[in-house]
Residue frames relative to the residue before (quaternion, step in Angstrom):
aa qw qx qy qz dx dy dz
X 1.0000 0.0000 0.0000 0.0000 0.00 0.00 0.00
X 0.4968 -0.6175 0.5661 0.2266 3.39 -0.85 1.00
X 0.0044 -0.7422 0.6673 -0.0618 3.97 -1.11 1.07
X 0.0617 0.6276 -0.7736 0.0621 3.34 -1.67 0.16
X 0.1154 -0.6332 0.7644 0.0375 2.98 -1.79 0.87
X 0.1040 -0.7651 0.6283 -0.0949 2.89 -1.53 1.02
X 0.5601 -0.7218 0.3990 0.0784 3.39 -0.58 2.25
X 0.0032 0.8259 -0.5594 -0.0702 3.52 0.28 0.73
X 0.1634 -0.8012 0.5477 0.1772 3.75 0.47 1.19
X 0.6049 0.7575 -0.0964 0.2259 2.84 0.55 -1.90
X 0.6311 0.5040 -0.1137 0.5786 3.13 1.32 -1.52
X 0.8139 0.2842 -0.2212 0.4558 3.76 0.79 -0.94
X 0.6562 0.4388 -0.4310 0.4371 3.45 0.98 0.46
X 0.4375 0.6491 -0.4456 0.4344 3.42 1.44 0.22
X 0.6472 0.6165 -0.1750 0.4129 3.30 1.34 -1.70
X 0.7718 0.3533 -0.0849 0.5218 3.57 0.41 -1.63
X 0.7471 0.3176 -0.3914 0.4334 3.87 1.09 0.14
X 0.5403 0.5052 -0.3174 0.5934 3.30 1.49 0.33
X 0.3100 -0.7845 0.5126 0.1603 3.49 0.65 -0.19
X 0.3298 -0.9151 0.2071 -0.1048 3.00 1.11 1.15
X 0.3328 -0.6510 0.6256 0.2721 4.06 0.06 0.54
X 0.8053 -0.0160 0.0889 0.5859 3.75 -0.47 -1.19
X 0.1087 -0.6563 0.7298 0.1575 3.42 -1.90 0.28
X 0.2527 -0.6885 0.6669 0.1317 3.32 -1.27 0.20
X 0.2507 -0.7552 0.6038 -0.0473 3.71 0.23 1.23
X 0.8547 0.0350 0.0861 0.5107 3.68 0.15 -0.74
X 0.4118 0.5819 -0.7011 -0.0171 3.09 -1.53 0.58
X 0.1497 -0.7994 0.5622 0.1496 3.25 -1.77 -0.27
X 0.0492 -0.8797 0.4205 0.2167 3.49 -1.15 -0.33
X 0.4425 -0.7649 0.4560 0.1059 3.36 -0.98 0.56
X 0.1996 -0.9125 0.3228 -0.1525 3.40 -0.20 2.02
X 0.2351 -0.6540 0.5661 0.4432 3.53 -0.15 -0.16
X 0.2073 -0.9639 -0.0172 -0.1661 3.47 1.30 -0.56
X 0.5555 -0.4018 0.6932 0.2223 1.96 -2.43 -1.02
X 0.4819 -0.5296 0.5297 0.4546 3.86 1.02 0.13
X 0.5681 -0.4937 0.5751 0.3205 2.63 -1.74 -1.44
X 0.3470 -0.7486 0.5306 -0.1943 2.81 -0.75 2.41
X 0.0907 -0.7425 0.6539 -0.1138 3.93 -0.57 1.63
X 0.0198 -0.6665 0.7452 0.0102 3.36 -1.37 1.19
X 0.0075 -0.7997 0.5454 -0.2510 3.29 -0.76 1.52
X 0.3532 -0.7729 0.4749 0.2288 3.25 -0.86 1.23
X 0.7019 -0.5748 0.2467 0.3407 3.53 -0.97 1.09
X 0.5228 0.6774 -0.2801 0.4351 3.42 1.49 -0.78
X 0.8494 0.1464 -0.0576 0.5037 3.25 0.48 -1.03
X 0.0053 0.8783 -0.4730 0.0691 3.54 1.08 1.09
X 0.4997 0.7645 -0.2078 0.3502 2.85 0.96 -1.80
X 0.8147 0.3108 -0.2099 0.4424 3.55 0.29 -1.75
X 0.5312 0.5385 -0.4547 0.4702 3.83 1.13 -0.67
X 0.6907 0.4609 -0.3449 0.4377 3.88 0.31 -1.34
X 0.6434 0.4530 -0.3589 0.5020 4.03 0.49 -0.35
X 0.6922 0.2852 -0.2570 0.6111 3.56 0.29 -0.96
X 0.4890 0.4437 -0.5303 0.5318 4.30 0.36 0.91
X 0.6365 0.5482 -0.2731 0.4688 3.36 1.01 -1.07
X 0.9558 0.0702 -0.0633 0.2785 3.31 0.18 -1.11
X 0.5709 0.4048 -0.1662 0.6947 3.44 1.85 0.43
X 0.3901 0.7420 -0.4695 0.2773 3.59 1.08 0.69
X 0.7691 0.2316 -0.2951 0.5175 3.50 1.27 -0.15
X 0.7886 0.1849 -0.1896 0.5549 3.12 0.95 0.41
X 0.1118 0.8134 -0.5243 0.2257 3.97 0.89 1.58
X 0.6626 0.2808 -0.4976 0.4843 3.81 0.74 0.87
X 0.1232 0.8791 -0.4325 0.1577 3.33 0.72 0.75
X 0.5422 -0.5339 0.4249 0.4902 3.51 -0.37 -0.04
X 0.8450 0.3613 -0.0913 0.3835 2.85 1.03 -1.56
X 0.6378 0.5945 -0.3595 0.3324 3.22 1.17 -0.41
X 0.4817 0.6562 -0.3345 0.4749 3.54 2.49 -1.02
X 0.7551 0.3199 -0.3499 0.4529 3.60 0.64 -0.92
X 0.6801 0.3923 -0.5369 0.3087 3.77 0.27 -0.08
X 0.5331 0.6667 -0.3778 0.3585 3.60 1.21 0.10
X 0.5793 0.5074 -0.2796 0.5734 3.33 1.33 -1.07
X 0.5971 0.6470 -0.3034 0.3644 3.80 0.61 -0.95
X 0.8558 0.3072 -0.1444 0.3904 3.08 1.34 -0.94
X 0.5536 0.6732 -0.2685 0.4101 2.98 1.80 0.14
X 0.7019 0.4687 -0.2367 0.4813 3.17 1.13 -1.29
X 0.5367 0.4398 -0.5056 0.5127 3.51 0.52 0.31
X 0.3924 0.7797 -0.2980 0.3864 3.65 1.12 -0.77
X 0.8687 0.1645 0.0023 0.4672 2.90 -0.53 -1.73
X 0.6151 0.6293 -0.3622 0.3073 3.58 1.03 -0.35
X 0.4509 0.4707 -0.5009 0.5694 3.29 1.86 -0.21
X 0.6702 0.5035 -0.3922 0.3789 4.16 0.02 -0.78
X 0.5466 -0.6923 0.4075 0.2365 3.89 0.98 0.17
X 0.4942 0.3015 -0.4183 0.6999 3.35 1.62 1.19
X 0.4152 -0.6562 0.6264 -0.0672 2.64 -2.19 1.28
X 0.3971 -0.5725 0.6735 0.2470 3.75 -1.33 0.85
X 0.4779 -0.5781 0.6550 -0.0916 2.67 -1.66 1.88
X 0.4323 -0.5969 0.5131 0.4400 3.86 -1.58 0.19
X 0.4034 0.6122 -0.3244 0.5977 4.28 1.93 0.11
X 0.7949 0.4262 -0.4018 0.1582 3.59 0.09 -0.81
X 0.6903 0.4420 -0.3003 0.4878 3.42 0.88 0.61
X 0.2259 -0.8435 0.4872 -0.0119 3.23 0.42 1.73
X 0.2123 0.7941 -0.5638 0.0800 3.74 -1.03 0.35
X 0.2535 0.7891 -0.5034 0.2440 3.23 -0.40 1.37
X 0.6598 -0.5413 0.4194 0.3095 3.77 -1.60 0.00
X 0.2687 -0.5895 0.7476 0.1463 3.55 -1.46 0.39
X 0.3747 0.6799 -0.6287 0.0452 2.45 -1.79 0.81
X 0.4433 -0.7976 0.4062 0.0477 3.19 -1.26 1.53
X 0.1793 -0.7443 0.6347 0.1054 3.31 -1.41 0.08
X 0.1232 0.8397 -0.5289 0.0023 3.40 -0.55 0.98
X 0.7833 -0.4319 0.1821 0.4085 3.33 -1.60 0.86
X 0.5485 0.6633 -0.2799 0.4253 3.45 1.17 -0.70
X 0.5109 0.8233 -0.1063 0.2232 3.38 0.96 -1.14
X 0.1168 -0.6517 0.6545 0.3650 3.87 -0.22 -0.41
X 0.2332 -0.7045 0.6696 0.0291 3.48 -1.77 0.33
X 0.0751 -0.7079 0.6086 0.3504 4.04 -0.37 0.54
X 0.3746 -0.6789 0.6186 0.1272 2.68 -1.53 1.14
X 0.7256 0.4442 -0.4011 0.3396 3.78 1.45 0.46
X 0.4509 -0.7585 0.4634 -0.0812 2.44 -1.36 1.90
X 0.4700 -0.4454 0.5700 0.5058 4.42 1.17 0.17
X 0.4656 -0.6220 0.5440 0.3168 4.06 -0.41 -0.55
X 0.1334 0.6684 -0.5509 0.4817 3.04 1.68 1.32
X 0.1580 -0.7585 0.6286 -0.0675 3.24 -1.74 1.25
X 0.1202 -0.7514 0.6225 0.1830 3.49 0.11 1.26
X 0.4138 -0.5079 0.7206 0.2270 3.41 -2.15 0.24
X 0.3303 -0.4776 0.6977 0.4196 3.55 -1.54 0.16
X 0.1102 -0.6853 0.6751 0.2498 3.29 -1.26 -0.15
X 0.6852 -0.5813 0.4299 -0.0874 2.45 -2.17 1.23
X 0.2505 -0.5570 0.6659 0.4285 3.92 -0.67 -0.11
X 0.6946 0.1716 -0.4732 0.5139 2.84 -2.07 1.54
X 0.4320 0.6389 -0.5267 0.3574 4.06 0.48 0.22
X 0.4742 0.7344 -0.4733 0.1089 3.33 1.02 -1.48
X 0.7928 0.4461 -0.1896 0.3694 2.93 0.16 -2.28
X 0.6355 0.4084 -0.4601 0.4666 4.04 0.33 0.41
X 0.6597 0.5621 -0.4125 0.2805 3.44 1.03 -0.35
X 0.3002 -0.7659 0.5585 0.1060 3.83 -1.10 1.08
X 0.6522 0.4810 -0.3559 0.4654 3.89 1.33 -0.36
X 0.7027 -0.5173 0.2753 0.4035 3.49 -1.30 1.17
X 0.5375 0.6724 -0.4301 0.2721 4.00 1.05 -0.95
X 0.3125 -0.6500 0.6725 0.1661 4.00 -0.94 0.79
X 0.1213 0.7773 -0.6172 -0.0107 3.45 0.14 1.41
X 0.3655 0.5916 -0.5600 0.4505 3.84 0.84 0.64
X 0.8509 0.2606 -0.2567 0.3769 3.60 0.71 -0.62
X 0.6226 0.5356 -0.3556 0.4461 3.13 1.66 0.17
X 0.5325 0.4470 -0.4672 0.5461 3.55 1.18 0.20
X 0.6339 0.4830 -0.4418 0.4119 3.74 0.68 -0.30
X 0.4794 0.6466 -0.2888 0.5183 3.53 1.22 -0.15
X 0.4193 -0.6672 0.5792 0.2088 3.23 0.71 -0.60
X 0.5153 0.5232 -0.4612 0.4981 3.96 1.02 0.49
X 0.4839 -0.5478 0.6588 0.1779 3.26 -2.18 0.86
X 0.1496 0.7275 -0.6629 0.0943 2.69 -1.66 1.22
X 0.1756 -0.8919 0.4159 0.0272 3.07 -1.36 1.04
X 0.1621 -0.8873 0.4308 0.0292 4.16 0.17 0.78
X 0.1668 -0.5943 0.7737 0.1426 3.01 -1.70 0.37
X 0.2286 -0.7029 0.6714 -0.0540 3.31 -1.71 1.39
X 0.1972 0.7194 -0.6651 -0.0346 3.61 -1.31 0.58
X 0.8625 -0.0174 -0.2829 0.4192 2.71 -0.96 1.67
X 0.8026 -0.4537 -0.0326 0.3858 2.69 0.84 1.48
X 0.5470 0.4953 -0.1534 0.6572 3.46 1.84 -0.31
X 0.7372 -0.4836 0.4678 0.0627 2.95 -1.59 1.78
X 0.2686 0.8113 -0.5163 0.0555 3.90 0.05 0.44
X 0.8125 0.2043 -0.0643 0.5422 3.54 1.38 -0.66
X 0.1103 0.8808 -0.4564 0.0607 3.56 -0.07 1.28
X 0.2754 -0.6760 0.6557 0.1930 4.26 -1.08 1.05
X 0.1506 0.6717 -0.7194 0.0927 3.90 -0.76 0.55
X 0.5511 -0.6027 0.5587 0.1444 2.51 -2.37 0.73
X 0.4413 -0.5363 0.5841 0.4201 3.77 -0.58 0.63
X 0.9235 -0.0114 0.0367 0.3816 3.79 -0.13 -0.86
X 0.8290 -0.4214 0.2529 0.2669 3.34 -1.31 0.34
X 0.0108 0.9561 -0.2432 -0.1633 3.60 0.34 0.70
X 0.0744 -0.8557 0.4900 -0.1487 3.17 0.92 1.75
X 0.7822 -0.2467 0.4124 0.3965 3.20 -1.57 0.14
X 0.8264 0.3708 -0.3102 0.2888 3.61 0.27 -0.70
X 0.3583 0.7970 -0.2171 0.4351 3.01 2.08 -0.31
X 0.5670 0.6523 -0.2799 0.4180 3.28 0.91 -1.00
X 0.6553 0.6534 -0.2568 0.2787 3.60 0.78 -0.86
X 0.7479 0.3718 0.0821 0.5437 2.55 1.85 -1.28
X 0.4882 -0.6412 0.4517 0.3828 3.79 -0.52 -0.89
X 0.2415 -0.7212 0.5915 0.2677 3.20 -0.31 1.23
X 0.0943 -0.6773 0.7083 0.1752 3.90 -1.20 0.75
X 0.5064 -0.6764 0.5347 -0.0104 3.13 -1.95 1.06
X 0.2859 -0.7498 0.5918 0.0767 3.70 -0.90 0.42
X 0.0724 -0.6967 0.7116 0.0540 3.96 -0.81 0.35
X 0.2319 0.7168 -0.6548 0.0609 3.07 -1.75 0.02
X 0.0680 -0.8506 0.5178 -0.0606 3.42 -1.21 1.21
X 0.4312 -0.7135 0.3757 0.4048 3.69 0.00 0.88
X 0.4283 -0.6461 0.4478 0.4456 4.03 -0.33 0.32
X 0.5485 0.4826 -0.5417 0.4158 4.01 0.34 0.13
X 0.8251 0.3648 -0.1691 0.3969 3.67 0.92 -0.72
X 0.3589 0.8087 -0.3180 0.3407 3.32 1.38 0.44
X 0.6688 0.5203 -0.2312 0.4781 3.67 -0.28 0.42
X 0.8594 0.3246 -0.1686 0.3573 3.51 1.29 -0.74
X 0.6950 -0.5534 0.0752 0.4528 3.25 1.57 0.91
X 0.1946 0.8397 -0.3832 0.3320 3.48 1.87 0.21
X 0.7605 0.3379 -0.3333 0.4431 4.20 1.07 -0.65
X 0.6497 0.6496 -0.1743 0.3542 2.92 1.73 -1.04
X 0.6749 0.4314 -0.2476 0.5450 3.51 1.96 -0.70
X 0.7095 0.4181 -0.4377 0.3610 3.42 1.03 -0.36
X 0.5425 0.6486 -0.3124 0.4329 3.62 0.91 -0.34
X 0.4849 0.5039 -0.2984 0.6495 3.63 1.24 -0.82
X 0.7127 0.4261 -0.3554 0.4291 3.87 0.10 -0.79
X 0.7917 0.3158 -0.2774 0.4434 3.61 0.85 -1.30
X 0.4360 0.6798 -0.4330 0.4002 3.60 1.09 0.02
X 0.8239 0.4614 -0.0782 0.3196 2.69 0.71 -1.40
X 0.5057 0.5235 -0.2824 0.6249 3.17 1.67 -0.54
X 0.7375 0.5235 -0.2506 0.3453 3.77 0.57 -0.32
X 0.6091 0.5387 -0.1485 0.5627 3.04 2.05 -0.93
X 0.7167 0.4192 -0.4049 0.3830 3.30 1.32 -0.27
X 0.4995 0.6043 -0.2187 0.5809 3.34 1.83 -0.26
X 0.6934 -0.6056 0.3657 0.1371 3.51 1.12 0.76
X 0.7723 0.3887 -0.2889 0.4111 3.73 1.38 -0.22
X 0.4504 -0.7310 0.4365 0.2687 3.52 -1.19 0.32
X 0.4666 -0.7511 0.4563 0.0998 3.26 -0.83 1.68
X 0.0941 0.7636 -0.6374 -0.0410 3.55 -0.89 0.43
X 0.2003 -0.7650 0.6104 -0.0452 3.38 -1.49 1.07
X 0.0977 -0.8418 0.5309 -0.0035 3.42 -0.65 1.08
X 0.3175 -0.8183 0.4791 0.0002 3.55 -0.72 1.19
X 0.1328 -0.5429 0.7391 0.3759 4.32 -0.77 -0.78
X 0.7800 -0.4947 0.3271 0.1997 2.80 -1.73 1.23
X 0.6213 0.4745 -0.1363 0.6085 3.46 1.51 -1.78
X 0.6198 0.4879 -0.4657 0.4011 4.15 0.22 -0.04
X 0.3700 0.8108 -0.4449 -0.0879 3.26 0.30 0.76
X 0.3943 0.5665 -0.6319 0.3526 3.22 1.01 0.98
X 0.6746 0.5872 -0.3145 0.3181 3.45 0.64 -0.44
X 0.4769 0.5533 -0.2279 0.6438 3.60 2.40 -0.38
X 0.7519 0.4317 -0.2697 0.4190 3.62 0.70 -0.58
X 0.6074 0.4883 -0.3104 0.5443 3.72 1.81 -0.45
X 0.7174 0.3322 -0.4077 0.4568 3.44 1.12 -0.03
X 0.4621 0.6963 -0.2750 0.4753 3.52 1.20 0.01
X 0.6535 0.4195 -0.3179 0.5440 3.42 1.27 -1.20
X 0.8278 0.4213 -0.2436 0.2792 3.41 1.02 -1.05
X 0.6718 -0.5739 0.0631 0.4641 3.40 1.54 0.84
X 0.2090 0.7421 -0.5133 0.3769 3.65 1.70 0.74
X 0.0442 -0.7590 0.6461 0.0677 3.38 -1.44 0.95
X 0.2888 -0.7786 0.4560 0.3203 3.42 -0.50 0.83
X 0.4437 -0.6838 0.5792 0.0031 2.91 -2.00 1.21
X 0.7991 -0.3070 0.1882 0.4814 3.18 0.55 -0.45
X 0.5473 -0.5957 0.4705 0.3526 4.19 -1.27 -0.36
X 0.3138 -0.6145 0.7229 0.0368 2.88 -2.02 0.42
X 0.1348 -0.6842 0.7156 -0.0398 3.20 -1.35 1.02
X 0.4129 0.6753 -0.6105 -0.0266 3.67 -1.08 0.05
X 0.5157 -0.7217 0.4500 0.1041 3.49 -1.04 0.91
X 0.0335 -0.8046 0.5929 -0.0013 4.53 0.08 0.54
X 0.1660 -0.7226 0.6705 0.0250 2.79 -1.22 1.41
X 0.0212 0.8322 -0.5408 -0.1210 4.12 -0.89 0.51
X 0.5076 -0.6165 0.4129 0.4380 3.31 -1.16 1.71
X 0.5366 -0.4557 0.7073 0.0641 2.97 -2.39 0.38
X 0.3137 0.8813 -0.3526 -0.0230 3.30 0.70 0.69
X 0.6996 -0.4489 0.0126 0.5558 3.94 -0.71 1.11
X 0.6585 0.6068 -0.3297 0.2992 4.08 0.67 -0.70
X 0.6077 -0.5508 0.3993 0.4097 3.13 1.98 -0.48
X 0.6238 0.5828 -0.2701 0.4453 3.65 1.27 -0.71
């Protein structure tokens, strides 16, 4: 398998001169691709170049995830952040592309784009006041008049976008789960992307598999993993 690590200075002087809440020291992913691709702060090269060495053909291992964590949390605990029962993330890619089929069935569920000024009906954790200021698509289901089930774009899908994969986000309030509300609004932003020519990516945790099976129903094929690693400050109160 083809690898590469990549020194994310940049990333750790943002972190350590801001005194940061969380850090993300490490992550990676695993492509048909691109191989396997490591962002790593310069500090802790060392551990990224060993675990290339020994877990290059096989770096979502059981065993290769825990000897990675092993070596971090002792890590970051000298930097005055702590491992979490979250701070090892691990999960699936997967893409959609213009090329693609897409189900277009939706229950006779109608998502809405939404709009600036939508906010104040929304009930899911997503800041869609700042994601329309962003310049990102989104798309919802509402009952009773409130926002319960929203598909957004992580970023802006402009012309430069194209280059790349635009990845998506879902989310459903738990009272409204169960009744196809992730499965229609995603179909809507997919679909609005696919006619515009870009490729859609969706990311999942390994364990979400209702959340693997709504991108699956809607015509996502997985590509490959994700790894990324969270450190949280230790701060003087103990919290």
């Amino acid at each position: 398998m083809r690898t590469e690590l990549i020194q994310d200075a940049d990333g750790e002087a943002f972190v350590f001169g801001n005194r940061w809440d969380t850090v993300i020291p490490l992550s990676f992913t695993v492509t048909e691709e691109h191989g396997l691709r490591m962002e790593i702060f310069p500090r802790i090269a060392p551990i990224g170049e060993t675990f290339l060495r020994r877990f290059s053909s096989s770096p979502c291992s059981r065993t290769a995830l825990s000897w990675l964590s092993s070596r971090l949390s002792p890590e970051i605990s000298t930097w005055g952040y702590k491992k979490d029962a979250f701070s090892p993330c691990y999960g699936r890619i997967l893409r959609l592309r213009p090329i693609d089929g897409i189900c277009e069935k939706s229950e006779n569920l109608s998502p809405f784009e939404i709009k600036s000024g939508d906010s104040f009906r929304n009930r899911t954790t997503y800041d869609l006041d700042a994601t329309r200021e962003a310049g990102c698509l989104a798309y919802g289901m509402e009952e009773n008049g409130k926002i319960v089930s929203v598909a957004v774009t992580h970023d802006a899908p402009d012309s430069e976008a194209k280059a790349r994969p635009v990845e998506v986000g879902v989310e459903t309030i738990p009272r409204a789960r169960g009744k196809g509300y992730a499965t229609a609004c995603l179909t809507a932003l997919a679909s609005a992307l696919i006619r515009e020519g870009f490729t859609v990516e969706y990311r999942c945790r390994m364990r979400n598999v209702r959340s693997f099976a709504v991108a699956r129903h809607v015509g996502f094929r997985e590509i490959g993993r994700y790894y990324y690693y969270v450190g949280r400050r230790v701060h003087d109160h103990g919290i």
